[in-house]
Kinemage of the C-alpha trace (Angstrom):
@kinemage 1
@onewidth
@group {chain A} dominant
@subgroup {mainchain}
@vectorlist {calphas} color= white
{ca unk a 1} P 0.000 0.000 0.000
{ca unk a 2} L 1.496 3.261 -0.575
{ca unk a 3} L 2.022 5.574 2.391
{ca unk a 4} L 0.228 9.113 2.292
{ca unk a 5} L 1.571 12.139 4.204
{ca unk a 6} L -0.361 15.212 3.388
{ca unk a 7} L -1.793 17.586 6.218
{ca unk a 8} L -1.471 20.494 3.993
{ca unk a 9} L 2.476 19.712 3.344
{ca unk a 10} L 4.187 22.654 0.823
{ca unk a 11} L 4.722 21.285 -2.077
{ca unk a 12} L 7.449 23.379 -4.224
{ca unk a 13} L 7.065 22.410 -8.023
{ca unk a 14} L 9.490 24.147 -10.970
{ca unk a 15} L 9.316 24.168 -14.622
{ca unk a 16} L 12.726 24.984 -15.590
{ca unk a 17} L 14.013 27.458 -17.750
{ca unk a 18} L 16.405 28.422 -20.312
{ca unk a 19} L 20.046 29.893 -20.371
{ca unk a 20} L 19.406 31.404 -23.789
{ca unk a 21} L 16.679 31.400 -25.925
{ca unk a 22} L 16.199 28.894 -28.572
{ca unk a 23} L 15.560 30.953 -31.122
{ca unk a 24} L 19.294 33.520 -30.014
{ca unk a 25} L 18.977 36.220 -32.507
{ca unk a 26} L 15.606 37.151 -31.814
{ca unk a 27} L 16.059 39.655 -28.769
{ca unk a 28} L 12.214 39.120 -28.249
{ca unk a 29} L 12.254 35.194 -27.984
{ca unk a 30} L 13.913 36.562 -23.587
{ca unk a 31} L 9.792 37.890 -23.249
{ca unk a 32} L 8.214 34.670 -23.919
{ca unk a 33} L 6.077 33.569 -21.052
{ca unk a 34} L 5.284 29.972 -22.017
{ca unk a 35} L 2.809 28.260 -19.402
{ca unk a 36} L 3.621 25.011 -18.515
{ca unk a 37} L 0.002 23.729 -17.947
{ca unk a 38} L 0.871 20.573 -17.469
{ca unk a 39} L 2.966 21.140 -14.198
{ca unk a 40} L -0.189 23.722 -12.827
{ca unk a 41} L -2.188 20.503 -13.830
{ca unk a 42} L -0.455 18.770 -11.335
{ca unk a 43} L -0.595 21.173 -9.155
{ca unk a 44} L -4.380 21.292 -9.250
{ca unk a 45} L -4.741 17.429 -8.616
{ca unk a 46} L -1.931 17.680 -5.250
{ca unk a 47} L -4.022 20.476 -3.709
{ca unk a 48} L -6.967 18.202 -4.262
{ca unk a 49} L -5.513 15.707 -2.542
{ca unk a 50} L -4.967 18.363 0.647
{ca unk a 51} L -1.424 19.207 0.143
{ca unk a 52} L -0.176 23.233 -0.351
{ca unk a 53} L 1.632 23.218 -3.842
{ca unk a 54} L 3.014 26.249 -5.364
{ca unk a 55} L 4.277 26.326 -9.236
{ca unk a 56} L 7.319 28.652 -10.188
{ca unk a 57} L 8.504 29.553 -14.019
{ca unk a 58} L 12.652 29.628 -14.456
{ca unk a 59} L 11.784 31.758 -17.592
{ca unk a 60} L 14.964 33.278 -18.263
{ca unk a 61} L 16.237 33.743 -14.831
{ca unk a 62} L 19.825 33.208 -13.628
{ca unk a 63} L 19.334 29.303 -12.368
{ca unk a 64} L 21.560 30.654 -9.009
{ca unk a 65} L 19.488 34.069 -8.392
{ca unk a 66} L 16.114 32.283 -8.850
{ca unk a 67} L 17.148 29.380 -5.854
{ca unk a 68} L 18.611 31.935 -3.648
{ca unk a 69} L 14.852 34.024 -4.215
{ca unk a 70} L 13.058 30.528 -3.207
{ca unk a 71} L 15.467 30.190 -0.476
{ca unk a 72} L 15.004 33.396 0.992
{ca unk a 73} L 11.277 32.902 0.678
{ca unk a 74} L 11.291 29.742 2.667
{ca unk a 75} L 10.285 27.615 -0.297
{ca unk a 76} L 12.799 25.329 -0.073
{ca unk a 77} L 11.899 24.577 3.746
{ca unk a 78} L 9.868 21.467 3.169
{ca unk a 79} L 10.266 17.860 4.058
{ca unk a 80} L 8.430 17.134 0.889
{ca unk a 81} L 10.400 16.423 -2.726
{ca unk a 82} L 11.251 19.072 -4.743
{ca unk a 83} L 9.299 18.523 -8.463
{ca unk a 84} L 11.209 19.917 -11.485
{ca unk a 85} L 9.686 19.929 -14.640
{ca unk a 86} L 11.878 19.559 -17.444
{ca unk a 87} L 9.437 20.738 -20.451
{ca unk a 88} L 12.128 20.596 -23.415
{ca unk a 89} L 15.643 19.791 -23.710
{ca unk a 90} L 16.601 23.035 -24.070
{ca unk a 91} L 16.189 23.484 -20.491
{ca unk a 92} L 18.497 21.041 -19.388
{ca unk a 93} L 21.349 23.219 -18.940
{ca unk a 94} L 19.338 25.220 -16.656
{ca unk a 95} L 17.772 22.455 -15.030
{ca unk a 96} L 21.108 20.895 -13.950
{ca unk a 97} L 22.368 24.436 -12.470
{ca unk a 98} L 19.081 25.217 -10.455
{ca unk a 99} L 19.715 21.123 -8.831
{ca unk a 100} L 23.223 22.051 -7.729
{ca unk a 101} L 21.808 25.242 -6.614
{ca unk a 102} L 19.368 23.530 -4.286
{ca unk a 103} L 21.965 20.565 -3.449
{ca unk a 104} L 24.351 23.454 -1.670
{ca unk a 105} L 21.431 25.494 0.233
{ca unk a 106} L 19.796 22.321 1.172
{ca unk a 107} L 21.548 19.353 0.955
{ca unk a 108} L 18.813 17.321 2.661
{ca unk a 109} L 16.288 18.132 -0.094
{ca unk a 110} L 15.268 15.157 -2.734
{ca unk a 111} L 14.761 16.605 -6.123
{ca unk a 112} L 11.758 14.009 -8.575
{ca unk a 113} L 11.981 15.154 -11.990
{ca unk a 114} L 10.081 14.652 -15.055
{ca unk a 115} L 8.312 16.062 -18.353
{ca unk a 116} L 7.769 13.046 -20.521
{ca unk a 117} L 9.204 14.484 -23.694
{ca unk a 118} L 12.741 14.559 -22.093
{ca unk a 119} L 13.190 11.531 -20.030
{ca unk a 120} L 11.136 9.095 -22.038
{ca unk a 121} L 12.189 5.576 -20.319
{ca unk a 122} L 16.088 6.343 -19.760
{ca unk a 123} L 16.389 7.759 -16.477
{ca unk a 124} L 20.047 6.518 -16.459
{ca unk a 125} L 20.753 9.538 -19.076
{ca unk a 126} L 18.644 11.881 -17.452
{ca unk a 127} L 20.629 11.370 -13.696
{ca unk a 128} L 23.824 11.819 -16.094
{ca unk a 129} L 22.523 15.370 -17.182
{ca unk a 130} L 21.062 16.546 -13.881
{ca unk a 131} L 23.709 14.895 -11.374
{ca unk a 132} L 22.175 14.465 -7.660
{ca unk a 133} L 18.668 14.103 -8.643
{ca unk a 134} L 16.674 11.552 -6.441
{ca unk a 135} L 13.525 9.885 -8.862
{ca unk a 136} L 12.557 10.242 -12.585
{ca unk a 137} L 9.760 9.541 -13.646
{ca unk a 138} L 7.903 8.863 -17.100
{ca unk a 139} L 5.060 10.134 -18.715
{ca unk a 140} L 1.974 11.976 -17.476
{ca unk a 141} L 1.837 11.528 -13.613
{ca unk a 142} L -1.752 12.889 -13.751
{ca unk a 143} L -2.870 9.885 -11.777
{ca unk a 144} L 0.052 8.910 -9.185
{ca unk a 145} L 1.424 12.573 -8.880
{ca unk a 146} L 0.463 12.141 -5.051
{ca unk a 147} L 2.416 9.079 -4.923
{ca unk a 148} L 6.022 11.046 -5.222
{ca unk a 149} L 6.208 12.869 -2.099
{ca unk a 150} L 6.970 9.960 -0.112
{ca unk a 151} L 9.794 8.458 -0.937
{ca unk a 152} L 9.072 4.672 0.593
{ca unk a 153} L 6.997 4.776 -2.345
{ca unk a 154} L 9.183 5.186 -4.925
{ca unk a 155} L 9.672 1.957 -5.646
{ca unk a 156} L 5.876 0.856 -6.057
{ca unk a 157} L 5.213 3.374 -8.577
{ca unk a 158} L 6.280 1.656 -12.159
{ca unk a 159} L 6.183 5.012 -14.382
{ca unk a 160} L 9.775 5.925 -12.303
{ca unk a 161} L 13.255 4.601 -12.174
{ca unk a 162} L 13.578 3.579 -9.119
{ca unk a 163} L 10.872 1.064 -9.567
{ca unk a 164} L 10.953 -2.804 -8.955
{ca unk a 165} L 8.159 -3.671 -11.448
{ca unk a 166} L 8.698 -3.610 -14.866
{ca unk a 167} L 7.328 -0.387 -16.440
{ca unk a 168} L 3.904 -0.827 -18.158
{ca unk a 169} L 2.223 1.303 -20.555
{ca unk a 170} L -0.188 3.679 -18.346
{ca unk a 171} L -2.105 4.385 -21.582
{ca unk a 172} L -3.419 7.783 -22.334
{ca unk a 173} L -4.956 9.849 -20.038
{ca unk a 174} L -7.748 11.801 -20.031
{ca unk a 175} L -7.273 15.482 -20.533
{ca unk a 176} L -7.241 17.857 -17.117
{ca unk a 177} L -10.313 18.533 -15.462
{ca unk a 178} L -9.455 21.911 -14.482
{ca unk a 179} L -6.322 24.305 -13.826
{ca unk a 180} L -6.303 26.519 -10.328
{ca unk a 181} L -4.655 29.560 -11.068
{ca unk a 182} L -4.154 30.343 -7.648
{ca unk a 183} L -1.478 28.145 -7.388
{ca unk a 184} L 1.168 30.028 -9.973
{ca unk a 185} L 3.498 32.474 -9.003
{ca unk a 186} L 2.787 35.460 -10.741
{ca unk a 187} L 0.153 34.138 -12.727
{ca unk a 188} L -1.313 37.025 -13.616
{ca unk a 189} L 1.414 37.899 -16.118
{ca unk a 190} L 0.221 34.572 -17.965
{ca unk a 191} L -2.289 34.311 -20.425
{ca unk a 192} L -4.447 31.306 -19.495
{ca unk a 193} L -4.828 28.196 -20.827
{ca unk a 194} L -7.277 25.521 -20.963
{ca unk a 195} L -6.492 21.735 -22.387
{ca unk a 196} L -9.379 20.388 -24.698
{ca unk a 197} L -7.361 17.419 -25.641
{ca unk a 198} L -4.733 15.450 -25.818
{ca unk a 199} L -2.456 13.015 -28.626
{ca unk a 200} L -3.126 13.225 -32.793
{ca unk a 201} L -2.858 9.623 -34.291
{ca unk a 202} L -1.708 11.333 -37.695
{ca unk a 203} L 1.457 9.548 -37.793
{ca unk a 204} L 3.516 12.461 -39.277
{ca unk a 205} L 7.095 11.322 -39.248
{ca unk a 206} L 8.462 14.336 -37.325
{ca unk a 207} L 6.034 14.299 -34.300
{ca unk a 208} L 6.220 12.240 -30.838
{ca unk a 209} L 2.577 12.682 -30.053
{ca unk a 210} L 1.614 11.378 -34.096
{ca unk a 211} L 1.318 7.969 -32.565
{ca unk a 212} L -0.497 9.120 -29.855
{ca unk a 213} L -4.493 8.288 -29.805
{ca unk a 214} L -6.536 11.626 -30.412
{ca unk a 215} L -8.819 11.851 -27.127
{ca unk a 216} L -12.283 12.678 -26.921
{ca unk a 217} L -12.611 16.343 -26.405
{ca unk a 218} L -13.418 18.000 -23.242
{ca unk a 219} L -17.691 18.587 -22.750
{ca unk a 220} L -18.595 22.432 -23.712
{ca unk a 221} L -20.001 21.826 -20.206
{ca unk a 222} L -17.139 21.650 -18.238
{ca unk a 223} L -14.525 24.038 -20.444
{ca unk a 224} L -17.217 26.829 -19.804
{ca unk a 225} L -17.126 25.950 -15.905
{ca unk a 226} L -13.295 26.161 -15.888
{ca unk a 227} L -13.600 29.217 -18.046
{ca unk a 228} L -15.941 31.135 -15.358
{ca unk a 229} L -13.212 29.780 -12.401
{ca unk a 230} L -10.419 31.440 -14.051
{ca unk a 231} L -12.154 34.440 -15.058
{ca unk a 232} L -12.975 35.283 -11.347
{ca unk a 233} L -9.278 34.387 -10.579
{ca unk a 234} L -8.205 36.901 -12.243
{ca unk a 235} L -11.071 39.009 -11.922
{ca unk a 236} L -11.203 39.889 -15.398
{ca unk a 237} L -13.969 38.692 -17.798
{ca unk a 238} L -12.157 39.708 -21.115
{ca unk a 239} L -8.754 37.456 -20.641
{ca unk a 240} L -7.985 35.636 -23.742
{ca unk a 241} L -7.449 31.865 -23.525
{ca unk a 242} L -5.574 28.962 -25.392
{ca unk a 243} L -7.477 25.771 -25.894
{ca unk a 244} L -4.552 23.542 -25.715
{ca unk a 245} L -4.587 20.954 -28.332
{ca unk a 246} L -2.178 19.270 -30.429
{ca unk a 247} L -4.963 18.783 -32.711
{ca unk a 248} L -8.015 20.749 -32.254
{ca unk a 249} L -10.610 18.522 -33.930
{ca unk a 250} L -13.661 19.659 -32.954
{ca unk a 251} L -17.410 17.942 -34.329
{ca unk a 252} L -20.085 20.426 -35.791
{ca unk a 253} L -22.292 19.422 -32.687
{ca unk a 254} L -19.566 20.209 -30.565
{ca unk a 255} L -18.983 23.812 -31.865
{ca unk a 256} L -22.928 24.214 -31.297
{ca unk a 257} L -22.672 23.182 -27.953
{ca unk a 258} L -19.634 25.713 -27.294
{ca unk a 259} L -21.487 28.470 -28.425
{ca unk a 260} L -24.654 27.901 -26.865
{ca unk a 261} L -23.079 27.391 -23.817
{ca unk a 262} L -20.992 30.514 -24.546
{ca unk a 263} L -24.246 32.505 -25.138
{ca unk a 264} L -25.994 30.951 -22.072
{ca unk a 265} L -23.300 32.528 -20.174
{ca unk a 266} L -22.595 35.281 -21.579
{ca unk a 267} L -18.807 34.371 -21.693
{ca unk a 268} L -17.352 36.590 -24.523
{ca unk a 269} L -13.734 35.301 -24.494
{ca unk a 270} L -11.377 35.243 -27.786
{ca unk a 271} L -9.291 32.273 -27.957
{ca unk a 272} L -6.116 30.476 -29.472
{ca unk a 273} L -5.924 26.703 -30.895
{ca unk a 274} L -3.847 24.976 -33.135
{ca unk a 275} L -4.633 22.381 -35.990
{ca unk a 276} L -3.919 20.981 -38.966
{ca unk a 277} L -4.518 22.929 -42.109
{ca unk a 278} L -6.567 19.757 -43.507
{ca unk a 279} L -8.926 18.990 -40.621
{ca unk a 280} L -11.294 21.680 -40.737
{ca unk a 281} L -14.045 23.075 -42.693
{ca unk a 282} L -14.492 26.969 -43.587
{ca unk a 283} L -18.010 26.369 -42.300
{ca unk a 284} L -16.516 25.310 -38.892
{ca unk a 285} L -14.795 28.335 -39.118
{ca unk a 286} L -17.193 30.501 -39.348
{ca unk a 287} L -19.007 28.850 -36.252
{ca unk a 288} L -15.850 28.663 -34.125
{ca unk a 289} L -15.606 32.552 -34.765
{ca unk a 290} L -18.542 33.761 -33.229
{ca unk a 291} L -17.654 31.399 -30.579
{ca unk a 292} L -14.787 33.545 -29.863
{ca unk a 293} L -11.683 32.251 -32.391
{ca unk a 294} L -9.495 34.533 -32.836
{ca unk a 295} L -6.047 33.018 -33.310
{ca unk a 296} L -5.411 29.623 -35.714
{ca unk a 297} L -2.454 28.062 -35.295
{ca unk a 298} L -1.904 25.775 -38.522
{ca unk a 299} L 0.491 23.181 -39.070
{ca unk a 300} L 1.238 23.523 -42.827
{ca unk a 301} L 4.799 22.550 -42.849
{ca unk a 302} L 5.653 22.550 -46.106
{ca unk a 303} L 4.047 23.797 -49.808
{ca unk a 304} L 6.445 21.520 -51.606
{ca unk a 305} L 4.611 17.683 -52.317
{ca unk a 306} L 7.844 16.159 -52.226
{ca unk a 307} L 8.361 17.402 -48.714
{ca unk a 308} L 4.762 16.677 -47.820
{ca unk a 309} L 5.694 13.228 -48.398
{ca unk a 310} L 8.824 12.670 -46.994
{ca unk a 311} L 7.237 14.161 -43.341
{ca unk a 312} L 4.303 11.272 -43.711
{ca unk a 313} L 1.848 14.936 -43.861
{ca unk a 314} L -0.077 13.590 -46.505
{ca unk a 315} L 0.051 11.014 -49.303
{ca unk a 316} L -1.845 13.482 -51.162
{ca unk a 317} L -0.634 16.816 -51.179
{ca unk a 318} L -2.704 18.391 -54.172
{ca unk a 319} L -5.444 17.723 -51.699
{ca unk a 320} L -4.255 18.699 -48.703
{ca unk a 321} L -2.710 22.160 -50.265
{ca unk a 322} L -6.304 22.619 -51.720
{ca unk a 323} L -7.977 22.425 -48.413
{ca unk a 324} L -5.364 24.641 -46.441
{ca unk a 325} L -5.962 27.550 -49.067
{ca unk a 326} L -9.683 27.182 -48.597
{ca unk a 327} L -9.111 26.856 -44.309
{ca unk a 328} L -6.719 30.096 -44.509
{ca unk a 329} L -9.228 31.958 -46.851
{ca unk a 330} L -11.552 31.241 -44.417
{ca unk a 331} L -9.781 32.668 -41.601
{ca unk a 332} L -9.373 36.119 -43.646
{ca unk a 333} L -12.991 36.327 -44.463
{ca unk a 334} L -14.345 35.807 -40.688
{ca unk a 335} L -11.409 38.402 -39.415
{ca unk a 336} L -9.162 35.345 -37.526
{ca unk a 337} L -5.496 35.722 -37.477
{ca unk a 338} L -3.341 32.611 -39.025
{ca unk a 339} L -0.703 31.713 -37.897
{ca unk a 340} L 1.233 29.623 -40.274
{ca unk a 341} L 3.926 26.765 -39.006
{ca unk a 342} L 6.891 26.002 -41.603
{ca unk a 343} L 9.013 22.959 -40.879
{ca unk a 344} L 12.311 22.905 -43.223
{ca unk a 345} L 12.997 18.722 -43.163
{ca unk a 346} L 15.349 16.580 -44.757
{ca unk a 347} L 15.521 16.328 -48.145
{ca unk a 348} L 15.143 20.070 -48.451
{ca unk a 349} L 16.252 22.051 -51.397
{ca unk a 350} L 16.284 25.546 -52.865
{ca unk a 351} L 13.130 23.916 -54.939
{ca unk a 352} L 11.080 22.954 -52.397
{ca unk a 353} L 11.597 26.121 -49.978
{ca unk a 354} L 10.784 28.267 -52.908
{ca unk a 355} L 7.836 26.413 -53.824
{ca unk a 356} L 6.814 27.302 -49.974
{ca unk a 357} L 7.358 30.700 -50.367
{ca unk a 358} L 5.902 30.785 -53.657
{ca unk a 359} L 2.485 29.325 -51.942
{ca unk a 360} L 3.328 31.780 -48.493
{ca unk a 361} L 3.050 35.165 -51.173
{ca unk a 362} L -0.248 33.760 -52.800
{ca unk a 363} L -1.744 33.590 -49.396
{ca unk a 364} L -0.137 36.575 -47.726
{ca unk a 365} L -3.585 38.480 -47.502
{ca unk a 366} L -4.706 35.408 -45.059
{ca unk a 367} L -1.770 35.426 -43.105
{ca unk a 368} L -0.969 36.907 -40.076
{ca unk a 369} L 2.484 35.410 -39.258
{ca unk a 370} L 4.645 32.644 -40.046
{ca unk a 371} L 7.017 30.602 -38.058
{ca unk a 372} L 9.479 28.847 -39.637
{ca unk a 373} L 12.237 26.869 -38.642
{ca unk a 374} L 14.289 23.520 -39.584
{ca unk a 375} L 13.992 20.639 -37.591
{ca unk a 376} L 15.873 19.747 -34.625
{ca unk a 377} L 16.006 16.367 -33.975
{ca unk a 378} L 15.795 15.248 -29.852
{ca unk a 379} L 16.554 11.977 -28.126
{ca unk a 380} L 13.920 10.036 -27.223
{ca unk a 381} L 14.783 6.446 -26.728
{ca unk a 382} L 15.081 4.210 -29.674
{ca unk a 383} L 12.535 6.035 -31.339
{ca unk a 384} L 15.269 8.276 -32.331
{ca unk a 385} L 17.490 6.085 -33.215
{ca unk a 386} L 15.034 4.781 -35.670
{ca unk a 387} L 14.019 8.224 -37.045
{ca unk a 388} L 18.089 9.066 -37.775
{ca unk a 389} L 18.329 6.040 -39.828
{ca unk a 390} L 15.077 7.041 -41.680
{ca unk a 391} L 16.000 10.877 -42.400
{ca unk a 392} L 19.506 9.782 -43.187
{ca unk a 393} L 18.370 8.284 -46.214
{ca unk a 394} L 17.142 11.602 -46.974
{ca unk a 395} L 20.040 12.674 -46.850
{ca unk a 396} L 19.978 14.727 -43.330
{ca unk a 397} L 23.011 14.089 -40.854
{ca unk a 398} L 23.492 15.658 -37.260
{ca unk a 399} L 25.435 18.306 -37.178
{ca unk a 400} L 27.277 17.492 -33.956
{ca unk a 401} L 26.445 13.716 -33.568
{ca unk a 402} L 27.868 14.079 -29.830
{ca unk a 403} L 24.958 16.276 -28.915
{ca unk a 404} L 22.369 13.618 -28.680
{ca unk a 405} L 23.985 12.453 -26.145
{ca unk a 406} L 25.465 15.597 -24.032
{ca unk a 407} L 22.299 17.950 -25.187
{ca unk a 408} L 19.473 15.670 -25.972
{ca unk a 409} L 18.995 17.465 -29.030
{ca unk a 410} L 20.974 17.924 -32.188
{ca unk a 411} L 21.021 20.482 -35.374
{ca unk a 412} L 20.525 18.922 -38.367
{ca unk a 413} L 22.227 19.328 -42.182
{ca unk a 414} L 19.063 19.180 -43.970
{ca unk a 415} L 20.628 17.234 -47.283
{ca unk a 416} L 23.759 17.916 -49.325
{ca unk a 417} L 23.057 21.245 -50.466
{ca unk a 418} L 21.194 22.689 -47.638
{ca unk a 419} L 23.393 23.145 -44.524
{ca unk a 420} L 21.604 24.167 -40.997
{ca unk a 421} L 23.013 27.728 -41.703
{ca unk a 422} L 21.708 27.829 -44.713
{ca unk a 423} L 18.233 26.374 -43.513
{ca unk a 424} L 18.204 28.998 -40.342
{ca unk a 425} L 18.417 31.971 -43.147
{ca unk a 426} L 15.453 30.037 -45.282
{ca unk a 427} L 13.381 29.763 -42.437
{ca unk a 428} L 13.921 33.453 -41.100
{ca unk a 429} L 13.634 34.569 -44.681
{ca unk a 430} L 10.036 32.918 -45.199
{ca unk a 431} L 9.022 34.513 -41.629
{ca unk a 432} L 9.781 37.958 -42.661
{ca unk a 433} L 8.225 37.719 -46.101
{ca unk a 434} L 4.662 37.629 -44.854
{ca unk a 435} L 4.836 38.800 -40.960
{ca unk a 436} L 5.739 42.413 -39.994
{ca unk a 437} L 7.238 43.139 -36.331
{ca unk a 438} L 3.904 44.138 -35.611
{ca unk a 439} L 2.274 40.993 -37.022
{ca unk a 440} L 4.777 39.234 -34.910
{ca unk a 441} L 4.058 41.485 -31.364
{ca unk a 442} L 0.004 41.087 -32.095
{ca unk a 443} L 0.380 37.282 -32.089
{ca unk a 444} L 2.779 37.024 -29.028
{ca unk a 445} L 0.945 39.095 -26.748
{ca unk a 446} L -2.215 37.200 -27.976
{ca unk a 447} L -0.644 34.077 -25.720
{ca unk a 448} L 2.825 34.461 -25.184
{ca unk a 449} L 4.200 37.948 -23.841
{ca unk a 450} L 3.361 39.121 -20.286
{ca unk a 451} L -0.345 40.390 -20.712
{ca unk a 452} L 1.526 44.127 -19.748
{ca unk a 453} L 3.824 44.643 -22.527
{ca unk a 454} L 3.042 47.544 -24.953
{ca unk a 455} L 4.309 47.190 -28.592
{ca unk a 456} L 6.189 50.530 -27.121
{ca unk a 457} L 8.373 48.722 -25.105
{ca unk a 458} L 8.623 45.562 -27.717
{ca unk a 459} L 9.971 47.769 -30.282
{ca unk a 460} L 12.618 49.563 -28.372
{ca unk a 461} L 14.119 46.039 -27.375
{ca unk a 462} L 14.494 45.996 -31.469
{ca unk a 463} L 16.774 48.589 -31.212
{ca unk a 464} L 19.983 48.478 -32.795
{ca unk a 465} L 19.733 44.492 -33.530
{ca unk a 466} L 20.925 42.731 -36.431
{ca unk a 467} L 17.730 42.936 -38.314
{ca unk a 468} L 18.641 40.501 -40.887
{ca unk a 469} L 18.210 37.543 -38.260
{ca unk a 470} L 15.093 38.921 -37.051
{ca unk a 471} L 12.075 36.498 -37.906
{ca unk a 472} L 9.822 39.416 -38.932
{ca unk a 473} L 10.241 42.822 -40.973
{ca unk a 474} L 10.849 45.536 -38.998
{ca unk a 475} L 10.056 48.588 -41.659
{ca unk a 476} L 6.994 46.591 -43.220
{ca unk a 477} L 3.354 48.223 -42.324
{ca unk a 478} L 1.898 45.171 -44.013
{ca unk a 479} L -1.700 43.922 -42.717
{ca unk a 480} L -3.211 41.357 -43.026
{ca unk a 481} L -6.818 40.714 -44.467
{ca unk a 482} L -8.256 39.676 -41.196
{ca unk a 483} L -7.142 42.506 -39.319
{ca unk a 484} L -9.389 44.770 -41.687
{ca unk a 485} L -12.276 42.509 -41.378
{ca unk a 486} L -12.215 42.956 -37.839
{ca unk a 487} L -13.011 46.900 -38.204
């Protein structure tokens, strides 16, 4: 039986940070507020449960400063584990600074850390990146989260390392009931978000979560009852939302449910999603945009059907190009802003990246940004192993093969006449084509940017840059359709 401890214990929980952003010549990328949901989700279910859990964002901080703030606040005075989130490998390096950190203030303390897309099944690599750490653990711990803070359990629970049953596969869970805002730091410099579901199924060769069942969606029901409970959180009834979904595929009858419900309620919210450009209809649209829309996130990846195919997108691009001109049109004509992903992938040419900007200019008026970028490949178990082999015959190789291993993530050489330099300047040079800087600021603050930045201070933190490496054009006054059919 597993032991349970609670009495309103403190529960300290961190999603780590970064050193540098990702994207490093885009001064910008340092704003970026990314929620980690998932973590707050967890959150949610401990205080549930009767503990006292409190969520904290590394951002950008210095890993040092931001323990010795905890510290100072008494967070780390606890007899419960420490939970670190580790959302991407990119914050790895930061991760393994803030552990030390924590290891010299409080020696004492036991550090459990997960986020599924980084330690997959190999906690032996993860303990060798983040030295002194007590427990990983795998996959969603939506269900056994509650389990971790006592460590005579560690051993009973089979999603962890330290485990003495052979790991079995937990399946997919169902999506979060509900997020308490309460429980953030500083949440309200967040925009809010609310998951709607979870996994894809669409097999696209790039993508973890493509083998991942699609899950029913969340009830209109009980996405307006979280909805209300954040809105009096933050005691503001026009916050904008995402609806966090790999793939938002919603039914007609669920649309009609959202807005009735909507309307019941009076709840007048605009919202973000993202989709494929191939899963939805104009007339869907339409509905979804009096039901609030207002940002579309689309996975187009690629206007070139030889790239199409190599990513496993579609085995029938003609079609699939067809339906995202018809899904963008119908984002200009019912004033929703589009924002349009680009993946650069192996097998990548001058050919195919102009075809992509070729079909980028034709639909410029439906656009309201563009993010492009080539892929990075990550470790994740054999699975990657398999996918090298499979984009090497595409003629991709890594461009440090050691990173895999010391990173967890790797650059890539594209094929033998696209290097990753010269796919970074293809991707940045398809971004700034269609999206002005304030195309770019509109669509960040939308989500991403703390809800009190003004374009003001945005643009001075532009400021003698290197322009050229900026994802966006800084001199453009280019709008886009749907911007005008909002007015």
């Amino acid at each position: 039986m597993y032991q349970f401890h609670n009495t309103g214990l403190p529960i300290l929980m961190i999603s780590a940070g970064m050193l540098q952003a990702k994207k490093v010549n885009n001064p910008a990328a340092t704003w970026h507020r990314y929620l980690n949901y998932g973590l707050l989700g967890l959150a949610t279910r401990l205080q549930e449960h009767g503990y006292s859990p409190r969520v904290f964002h590394g951002h950008f901080d210095e890993p040092l400063s931001f323990v010795q703030n905890l510290h100072a606040a008494g967070r780390l005075d606890t007899s419960a584990p420490i939970l670190l989130s580790v959302p991407s490998s990119y914050a790895l390096a930061w991760a393994r600074k803030v552990c030390h950190a924590i290891k010299e203030l409080r020696p004492s303390a036991k550090i459990v850390v997960g986020g599924r897309w980084v330690t997959a099944d190999d906690g032996q690599w993860v303990r060798k990146q983040l030295p002194g750490i007590d427990l990983v653990v795998y996959g969603t711990a939506d269900h056994f989260i509650h389990h971790l803070l006592d460590a005579s359990n560690w051993q009973k629970v089979v999603q962890a390392d330290m485990s003495i049953f052979p790991r079995i596969d937990a399946g997919q869970s169902e999506v979060l009931s509900r997020l308490d805002y309460r429980l953030l730091d500083g949440f309200d410099a967040f925009t809010p978000s609310f998951e709607v579901s979870r996994g894809c199924g669409r097999k696209c060769g790039f993508c973890a979560e493509g083998v991942v069942p699609l899950t029913t969606m969340k009830s209109a029901v009980a996405l307006a009852d979280e909805i209300e409970a954040c809105q009096a959180v933050y005691g503001d009834a026009s916050i904008r939302a995402f609806f966090e979904a790999s793939f938002f595929s919603p039914s007609t009858d669920w649309i009609s449910r959202l807005r009735n419900e909507f309307a019941d309620r009076q709840i007048s919210m605009k919202w973000r999603t993202e989709t494929r450009v191939d899963n939805m209809a104009p007339s869907q649209v339409r509905e979804l945009a009096k039901a609030g829309l207002r940002v579309l996130d689309l996975g187009l990846e690629s206007a070139s059907p030889q790239q199409l195919r190599h990513m496993k997108k579609t085995p029938n691009p003609t079609a699939y190009l067809r339906r995202a001109s018809d899904l963008l049109k119908a984002c200009r004509d019912e004033g929703v802003w589009a924002k349009v992903n680009v993946l650069l992938y192996p097998g990548e040419d001058q050919h195919s990246v102009s075809q992509t900007s070729e079909w980028l200019d034709q639909h410029a008026d439906c656009i309201k940004g563009v993010s492009a970028g080539p892929l990075i490949l990550y470790r994740y178990g054999q699975a990657t192993c398999d996918f090298l082999n499979e984009i090497g015959s595409l003629g991709a190789r890594p461009v440090s093969p050691g990173d895999l291993d010391s990173h967890g993530f790797t650059e890539l050489h594209l094929s033998a006449s696209m290097s990753h330099e010269d796919a970074v300047g293809a991707a940045s040079a398809l971004s700034r084509s269609v999206m002005s800087a304030r195309d770019y600021f509109d669509l960040k603050s939308f989500s991403y940017f703390p809800r009190d930045l003004t374009f003001d201070q945005f643009s001075a933190s532009l400021s003698e840059r290197n322009q050229a490496n900026l994802p966006f054009a800084i001199s453009s006054a280019r709008r886009c359709a749907a911007d005008m059919a909002l007015q």
